[in-house]
N, CA and C atoms as an extended XYZ file, in Angstrom:
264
Properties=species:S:1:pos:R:3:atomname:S:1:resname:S:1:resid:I:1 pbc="F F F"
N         0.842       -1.173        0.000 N   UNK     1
C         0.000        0.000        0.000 CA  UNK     1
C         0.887        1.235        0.000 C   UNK     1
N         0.402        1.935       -0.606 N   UNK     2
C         1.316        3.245       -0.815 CA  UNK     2
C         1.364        4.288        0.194 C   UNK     2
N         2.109        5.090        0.945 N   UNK     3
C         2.233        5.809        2.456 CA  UNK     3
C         1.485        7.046        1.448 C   UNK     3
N         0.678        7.686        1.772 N   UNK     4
C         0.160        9.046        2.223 CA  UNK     4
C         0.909       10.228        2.552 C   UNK     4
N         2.066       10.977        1.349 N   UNK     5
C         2.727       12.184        2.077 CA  UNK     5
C         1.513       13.288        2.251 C   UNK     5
N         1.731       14.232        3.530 N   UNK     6
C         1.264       15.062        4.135 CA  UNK     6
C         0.468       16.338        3.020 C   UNK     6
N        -0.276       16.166        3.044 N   UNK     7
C        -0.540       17.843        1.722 CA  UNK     7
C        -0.347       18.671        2.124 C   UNK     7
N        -0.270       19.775        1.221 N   UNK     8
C         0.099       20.593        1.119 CA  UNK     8
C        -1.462       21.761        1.053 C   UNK     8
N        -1.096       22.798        1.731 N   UNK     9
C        -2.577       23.668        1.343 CA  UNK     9
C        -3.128       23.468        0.135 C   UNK     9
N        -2.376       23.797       -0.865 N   UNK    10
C        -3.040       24.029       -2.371 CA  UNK    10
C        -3.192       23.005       -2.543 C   UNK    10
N        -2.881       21.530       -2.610 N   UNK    11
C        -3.092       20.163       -2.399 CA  UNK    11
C        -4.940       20.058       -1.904 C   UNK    11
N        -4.546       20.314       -1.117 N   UNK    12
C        -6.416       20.134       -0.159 CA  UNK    12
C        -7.485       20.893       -0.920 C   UNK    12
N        -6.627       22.177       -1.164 N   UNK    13
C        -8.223       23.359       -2.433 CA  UNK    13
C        -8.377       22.247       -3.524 C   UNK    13
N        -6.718       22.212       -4.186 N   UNK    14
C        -6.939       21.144       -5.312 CA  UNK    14
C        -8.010       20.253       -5.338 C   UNK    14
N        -8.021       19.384       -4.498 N   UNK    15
C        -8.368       18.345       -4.327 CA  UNK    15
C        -9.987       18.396       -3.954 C   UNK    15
N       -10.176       19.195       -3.230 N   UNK    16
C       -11.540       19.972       -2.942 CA  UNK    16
C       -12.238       20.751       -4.423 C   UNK    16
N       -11.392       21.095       -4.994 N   UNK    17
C       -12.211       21.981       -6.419 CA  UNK    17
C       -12.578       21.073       -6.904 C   UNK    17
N       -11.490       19.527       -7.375 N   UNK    18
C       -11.672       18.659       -8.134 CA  UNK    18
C       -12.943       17.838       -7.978 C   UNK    18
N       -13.190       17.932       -6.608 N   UNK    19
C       -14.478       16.940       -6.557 CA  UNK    19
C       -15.792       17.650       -6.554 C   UNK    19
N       -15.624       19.040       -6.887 N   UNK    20
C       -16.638       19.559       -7.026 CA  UNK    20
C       -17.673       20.167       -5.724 C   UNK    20
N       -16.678       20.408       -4.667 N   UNK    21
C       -17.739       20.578       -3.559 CA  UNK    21
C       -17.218       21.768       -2.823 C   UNK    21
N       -18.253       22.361       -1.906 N   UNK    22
C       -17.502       23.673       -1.133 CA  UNK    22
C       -17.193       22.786       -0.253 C   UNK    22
N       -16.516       24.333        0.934 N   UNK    23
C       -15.440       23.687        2.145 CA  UNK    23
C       -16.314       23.167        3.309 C   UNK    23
N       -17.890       23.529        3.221 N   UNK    24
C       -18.901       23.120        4.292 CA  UNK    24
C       -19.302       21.389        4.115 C   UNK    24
N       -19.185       21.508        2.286 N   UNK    25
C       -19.588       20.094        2.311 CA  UNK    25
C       -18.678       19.244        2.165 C   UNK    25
N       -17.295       19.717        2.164 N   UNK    26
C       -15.760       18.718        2.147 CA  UNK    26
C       -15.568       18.751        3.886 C   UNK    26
N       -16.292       19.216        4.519 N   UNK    27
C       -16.095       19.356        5.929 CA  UNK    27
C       -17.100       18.813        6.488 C   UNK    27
N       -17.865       18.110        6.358 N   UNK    28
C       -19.182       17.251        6.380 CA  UNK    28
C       -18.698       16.136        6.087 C   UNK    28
N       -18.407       15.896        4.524 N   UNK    29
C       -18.261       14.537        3.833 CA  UNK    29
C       -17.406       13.388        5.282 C   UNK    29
N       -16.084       14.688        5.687 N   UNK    30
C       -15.304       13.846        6.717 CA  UNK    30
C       -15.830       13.978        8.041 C   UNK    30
N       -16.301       14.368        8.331 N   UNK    31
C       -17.206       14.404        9.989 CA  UNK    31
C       -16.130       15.948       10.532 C   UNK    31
N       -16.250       17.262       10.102 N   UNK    32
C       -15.529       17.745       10.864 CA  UNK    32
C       -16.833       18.439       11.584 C   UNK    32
N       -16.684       18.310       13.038 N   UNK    33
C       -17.526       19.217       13.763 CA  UNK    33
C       -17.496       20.774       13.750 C   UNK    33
N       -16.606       21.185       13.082 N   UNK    34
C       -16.364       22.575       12.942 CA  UNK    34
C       -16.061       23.131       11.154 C   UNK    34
N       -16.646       23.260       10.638 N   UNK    35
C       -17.091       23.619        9.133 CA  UNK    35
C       -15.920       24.296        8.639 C   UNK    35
N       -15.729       25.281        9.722 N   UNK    36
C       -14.100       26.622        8.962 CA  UNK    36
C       -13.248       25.689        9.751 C   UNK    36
N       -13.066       24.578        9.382 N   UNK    37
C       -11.750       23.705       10.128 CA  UNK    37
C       -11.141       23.546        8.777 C   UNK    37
N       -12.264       23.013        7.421 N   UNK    38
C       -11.634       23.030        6.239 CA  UNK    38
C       -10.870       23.855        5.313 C   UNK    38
N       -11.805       25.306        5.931 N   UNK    39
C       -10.524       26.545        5.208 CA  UNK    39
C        -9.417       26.760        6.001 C   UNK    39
N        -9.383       26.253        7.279 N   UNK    40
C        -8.020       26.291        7.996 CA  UNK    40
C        -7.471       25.757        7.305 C   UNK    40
N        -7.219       23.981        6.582 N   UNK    41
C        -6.283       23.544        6.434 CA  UNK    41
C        -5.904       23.916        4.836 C   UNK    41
N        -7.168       24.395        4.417 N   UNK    42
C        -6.627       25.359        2.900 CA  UNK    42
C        -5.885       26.456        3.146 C   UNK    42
N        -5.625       27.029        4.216 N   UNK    43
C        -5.320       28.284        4.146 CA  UNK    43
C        -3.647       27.348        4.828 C   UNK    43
N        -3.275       26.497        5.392 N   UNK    44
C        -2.404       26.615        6.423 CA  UNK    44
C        -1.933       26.543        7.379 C   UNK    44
N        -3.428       26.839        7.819 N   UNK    45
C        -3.223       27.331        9.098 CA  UNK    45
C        -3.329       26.102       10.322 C   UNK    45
N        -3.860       25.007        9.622 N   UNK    46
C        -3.997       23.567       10.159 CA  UNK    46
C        -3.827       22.753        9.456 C   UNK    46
N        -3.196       21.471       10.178 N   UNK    47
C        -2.817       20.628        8.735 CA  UNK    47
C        -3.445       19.779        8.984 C   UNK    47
N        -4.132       19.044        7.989 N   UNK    48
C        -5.442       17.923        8.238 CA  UNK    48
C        -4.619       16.433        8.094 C   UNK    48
N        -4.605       15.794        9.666 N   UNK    49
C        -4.668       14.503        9.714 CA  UNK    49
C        -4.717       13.374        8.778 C   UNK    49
N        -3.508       12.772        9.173 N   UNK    50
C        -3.126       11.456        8.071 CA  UNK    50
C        -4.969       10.743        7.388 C   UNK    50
N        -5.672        9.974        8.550 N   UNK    51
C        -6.246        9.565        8.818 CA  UNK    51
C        -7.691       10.387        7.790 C   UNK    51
N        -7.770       11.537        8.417 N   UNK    52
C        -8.892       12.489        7.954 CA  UNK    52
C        -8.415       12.016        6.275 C   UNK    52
N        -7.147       12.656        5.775 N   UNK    53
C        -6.926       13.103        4.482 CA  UNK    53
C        -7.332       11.435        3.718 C   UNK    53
N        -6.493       10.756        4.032 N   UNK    54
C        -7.247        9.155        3.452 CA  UNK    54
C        -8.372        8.784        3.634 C   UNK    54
N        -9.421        8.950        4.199 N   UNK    55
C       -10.713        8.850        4.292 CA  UNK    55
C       -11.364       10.087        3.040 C   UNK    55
N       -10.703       11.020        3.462 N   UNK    56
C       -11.356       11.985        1.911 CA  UNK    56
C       -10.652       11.417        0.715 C   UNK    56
N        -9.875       11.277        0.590 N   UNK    57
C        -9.025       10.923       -0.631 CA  UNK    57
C        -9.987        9.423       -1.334 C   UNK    57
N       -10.802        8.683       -0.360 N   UNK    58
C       -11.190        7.039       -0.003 CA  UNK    58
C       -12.799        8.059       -0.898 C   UNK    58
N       -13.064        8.827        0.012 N   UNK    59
C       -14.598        9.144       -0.614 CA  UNK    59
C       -14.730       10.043       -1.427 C   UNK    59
N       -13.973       10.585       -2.327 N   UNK    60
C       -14.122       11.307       -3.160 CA  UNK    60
C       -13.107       10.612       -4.778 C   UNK    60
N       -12.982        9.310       -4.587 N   UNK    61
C       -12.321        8.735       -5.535 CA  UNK    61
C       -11.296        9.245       -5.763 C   UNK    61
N       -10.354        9.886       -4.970 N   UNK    62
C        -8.751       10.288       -5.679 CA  UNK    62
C        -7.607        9.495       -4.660 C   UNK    62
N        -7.529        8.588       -4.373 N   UNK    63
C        -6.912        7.861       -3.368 CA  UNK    63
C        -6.177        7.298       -4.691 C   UNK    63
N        -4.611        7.487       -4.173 N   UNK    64
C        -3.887        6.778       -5.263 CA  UNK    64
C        -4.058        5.386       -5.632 C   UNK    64
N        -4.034        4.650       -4.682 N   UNK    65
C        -3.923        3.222       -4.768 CA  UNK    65
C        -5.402        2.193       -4.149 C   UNK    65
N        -6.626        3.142       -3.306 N   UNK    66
C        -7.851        2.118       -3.290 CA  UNK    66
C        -8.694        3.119       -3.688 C   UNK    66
N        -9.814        2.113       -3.751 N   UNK    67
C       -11.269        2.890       -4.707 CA  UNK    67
C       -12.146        1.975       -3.770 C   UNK    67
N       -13.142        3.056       -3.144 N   UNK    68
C       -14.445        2.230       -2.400 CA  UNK    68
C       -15.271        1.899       -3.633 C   UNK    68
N       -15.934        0.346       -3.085 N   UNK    69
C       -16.493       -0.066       -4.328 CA  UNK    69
C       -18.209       -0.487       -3.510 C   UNK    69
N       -19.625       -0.758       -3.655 N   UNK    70
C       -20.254       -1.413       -3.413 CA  UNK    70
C       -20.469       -2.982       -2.753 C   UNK    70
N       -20.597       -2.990       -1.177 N   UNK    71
C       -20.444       -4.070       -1.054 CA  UNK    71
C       -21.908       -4.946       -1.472 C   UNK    71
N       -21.765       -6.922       -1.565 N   UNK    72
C       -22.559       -7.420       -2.127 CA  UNK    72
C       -24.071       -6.944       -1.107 C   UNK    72
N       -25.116       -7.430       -1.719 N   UNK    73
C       -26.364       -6.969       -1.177 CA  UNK    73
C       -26.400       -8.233        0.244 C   UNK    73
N       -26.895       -7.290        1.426 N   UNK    74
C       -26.895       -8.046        2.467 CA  UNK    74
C       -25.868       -8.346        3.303 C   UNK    74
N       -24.822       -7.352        2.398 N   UNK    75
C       -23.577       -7.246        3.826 CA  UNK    75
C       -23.423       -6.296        4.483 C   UNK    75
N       -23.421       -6.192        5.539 N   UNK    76
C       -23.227       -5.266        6.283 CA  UNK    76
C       -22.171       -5.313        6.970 C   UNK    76
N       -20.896       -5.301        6.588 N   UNK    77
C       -19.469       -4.946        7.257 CA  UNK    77
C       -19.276       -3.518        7.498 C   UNK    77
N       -20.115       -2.810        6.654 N   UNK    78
C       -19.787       -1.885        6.513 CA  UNK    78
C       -20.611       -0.221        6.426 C   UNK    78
N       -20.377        0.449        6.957 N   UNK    79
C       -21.541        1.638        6.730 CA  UNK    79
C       -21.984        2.070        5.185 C   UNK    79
N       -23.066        2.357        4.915 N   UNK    80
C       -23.382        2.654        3.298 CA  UNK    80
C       -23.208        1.764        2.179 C   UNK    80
N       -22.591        0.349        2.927 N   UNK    81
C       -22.451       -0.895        2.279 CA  UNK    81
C       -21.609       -0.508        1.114 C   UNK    81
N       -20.173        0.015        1.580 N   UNK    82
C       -18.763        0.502        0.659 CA  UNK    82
C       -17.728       -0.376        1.404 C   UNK    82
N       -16.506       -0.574        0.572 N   UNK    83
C       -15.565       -1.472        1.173 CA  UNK    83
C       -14.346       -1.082        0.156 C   UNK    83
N       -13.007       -0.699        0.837 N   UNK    84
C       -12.179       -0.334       -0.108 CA  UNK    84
C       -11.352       -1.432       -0.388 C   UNK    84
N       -10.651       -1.449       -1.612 N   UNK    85
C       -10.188       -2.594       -2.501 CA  UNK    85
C        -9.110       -1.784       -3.248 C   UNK    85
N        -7.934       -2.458       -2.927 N   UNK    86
C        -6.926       -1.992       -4.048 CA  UNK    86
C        -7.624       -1.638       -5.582 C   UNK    86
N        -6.916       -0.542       -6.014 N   UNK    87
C        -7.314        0.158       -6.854 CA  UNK    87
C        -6.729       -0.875       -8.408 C   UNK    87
N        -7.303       -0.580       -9.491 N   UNK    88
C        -6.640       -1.647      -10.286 CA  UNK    88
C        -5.379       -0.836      -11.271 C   UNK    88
């Protein structure tokens, strides 16, 4: 599996423009309890967590190496019935 280097501000807007969403709903998508937590880490001023950033990277399809896919009907391993899988 491939390590996760740290982003970079313009990294996070990037990555945020690309999927098409503002910073309320890229700050939602990951559970942040505080909405301007996401322009913090665009701006700098906070740097968003290994953990956080692979979970966005996981739900917005830009994760280098896995892609959440549909799990089969009737499984429930998982919330929203998604399960990530090396990417091909």
């Amino acid at each position: 599996m491939t390590t996760l280097h740290d982003p970079t501000p313009d990294t996070v807007l990037a990555s945020r423009l690309a999927a098409g969403l503002t910073q309320a709903q890229a700050a939602a998508l990951v559970h942040l309890g505080n909405v301007m937590r996401w322009s913090e880490y665009e701006r700098g001023v906070r740097r968003i967590d290994t953990a956080r950033w692979e979970l966005w990277l996981l739900l917005v399809g830009q994760h280098p190496t896995l892609r959440l896919i549909e799990a089969p009907a009737g499984r429930q391993a998982l919330p929203r019935g998604r399960r990530a899988v090396a990417a091909p």
